[in-house]
C-alpha positions as semicolon CSV with decimal commas, in nm:
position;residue;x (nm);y (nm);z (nm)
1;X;0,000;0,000;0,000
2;X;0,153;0,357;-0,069
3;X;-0,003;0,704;0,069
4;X;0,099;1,038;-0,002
5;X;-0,025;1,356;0,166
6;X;-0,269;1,563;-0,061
7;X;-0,537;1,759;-0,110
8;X;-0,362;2,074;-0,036
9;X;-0,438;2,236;0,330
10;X;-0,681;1,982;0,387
11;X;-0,364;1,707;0,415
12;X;-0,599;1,393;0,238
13;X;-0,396;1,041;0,282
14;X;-0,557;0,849;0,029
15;X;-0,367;0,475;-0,031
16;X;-0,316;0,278;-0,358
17;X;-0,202;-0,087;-0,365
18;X;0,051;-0,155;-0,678
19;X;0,414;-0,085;-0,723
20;X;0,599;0,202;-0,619
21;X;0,762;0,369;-1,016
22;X;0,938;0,709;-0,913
23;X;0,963;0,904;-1,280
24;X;1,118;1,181;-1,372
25;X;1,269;1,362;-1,059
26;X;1,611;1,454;-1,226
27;X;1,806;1,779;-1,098
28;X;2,095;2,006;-1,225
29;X;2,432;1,849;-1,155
30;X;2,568;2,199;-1,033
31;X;2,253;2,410;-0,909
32;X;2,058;2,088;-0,752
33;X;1,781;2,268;-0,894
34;X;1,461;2,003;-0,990
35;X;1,365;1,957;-1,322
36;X;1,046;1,766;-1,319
37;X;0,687;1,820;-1,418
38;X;0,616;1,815;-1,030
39;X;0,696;2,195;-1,034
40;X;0,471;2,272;-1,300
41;X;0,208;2,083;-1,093
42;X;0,252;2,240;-0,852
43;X;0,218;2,622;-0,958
44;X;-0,070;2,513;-1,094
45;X;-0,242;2,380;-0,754
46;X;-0,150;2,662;-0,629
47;X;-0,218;2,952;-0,898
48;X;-0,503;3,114;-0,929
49;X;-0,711;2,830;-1,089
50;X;-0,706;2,633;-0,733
51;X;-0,535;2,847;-0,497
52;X;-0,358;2,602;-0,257
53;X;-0,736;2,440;-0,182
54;X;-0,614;2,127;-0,305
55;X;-0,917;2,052;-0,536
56;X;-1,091;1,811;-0,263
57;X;-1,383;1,818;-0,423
58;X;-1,262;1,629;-0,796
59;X;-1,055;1,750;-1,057
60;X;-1,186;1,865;-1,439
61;X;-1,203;1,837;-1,761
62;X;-0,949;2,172;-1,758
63;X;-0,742;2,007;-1,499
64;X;-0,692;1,658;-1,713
65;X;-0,651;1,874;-1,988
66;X;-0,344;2,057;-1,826
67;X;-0,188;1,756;-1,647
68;X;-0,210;1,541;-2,023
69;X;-0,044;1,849;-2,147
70;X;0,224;1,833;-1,917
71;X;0,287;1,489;-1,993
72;X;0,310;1,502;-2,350
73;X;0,537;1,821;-2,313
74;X;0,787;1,690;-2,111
75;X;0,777;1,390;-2,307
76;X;0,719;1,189;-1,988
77;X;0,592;0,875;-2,133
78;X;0,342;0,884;-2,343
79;X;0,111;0,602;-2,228
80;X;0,061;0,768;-1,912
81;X;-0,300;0,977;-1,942
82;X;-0,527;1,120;-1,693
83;X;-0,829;0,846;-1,641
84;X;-1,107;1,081;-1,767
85;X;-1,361;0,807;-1,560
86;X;-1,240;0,909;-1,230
87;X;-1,143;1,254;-1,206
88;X;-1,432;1,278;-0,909
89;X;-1,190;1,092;-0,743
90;X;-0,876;1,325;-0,837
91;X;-0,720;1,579;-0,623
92;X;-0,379;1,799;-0,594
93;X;-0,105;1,518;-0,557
94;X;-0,344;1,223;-0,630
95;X;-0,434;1,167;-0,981
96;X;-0,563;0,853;-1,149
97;X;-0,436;0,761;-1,452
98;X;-0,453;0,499;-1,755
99;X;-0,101;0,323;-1,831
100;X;-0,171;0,184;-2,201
101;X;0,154;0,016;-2,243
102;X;0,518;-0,003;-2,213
103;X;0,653;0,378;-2,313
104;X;0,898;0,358;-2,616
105;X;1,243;0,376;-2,411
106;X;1,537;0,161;-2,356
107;X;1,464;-0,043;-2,039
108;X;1,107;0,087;-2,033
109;X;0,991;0,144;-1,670
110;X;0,639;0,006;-1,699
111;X;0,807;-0,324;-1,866
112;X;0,651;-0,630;-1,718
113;X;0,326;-0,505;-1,608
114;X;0,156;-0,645;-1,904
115;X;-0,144;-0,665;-1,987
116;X;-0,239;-0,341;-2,039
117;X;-0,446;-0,069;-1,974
118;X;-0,318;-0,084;-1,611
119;X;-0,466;0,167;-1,393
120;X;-0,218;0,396;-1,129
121;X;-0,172;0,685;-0,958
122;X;0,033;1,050;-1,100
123;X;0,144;1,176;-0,742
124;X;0,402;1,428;-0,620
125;X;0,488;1,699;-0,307
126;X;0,146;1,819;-0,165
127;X;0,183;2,218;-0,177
128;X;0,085;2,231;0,189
């Protein structure tokens, strides 16, 4: 079982049973600075749209929108998509998604969890 704290201020610990796949969380050699979509996320959880109110009450349309767009931008493997079915269950730092397959890499990350669609969870650092 793995939790995260979410939800913004209201500090949700929702738990997901599966396997544990940290992705892209790489940082500047020199600055330690993070580059990862997680800081995108989270200016967005936080910026005007949602405030810091961690979006408790589902995520939208918009929201998927954004978060697929982040994805695809960052290249961060494309079979990863927001699960369009359960963004009522969706908050800041707790989305469900839709694996569809292995992503096209060398020593793919999602190899071996076959077969697919396979659903999971898009987490990262609650803003509170």
């Amino acid at each position: 079982m793995f939790t995260n704290q979410t939800g913004g201020t209201s500090c949700l610990h929702p738990e997901f049973e599966g396997v544990f796949v940290p992705i892209r969380n790489d940082c500047t050699e020199k600055e330690r600075t993070l580059l990862s979509p997680e800081n995108d996320l989270s200016a967005y959880f936080t910026g005007p749209r949602w405030k810091g109110t961690g979006a408790t009450n589902g995520l939208q349309e918009e929201d998927a929108d954004f978060i697929d767009g982040l994805l695809q931008k960052v290249s961060l493997f494309p079979t990863v998509r927001v699960d369009r079915s359960r963004l009522a269950d969706c908050h800041e730092a707790w989305v469900h998604v839709t694996i569809s397959g292995d992503e096209p890499c060398d020593s793919p990350l999602f190899g071996g969890f076959a077969p697919y669609p396979r659903p999971g969870i898009l987490t990262w650092q609650n803003s509170d």
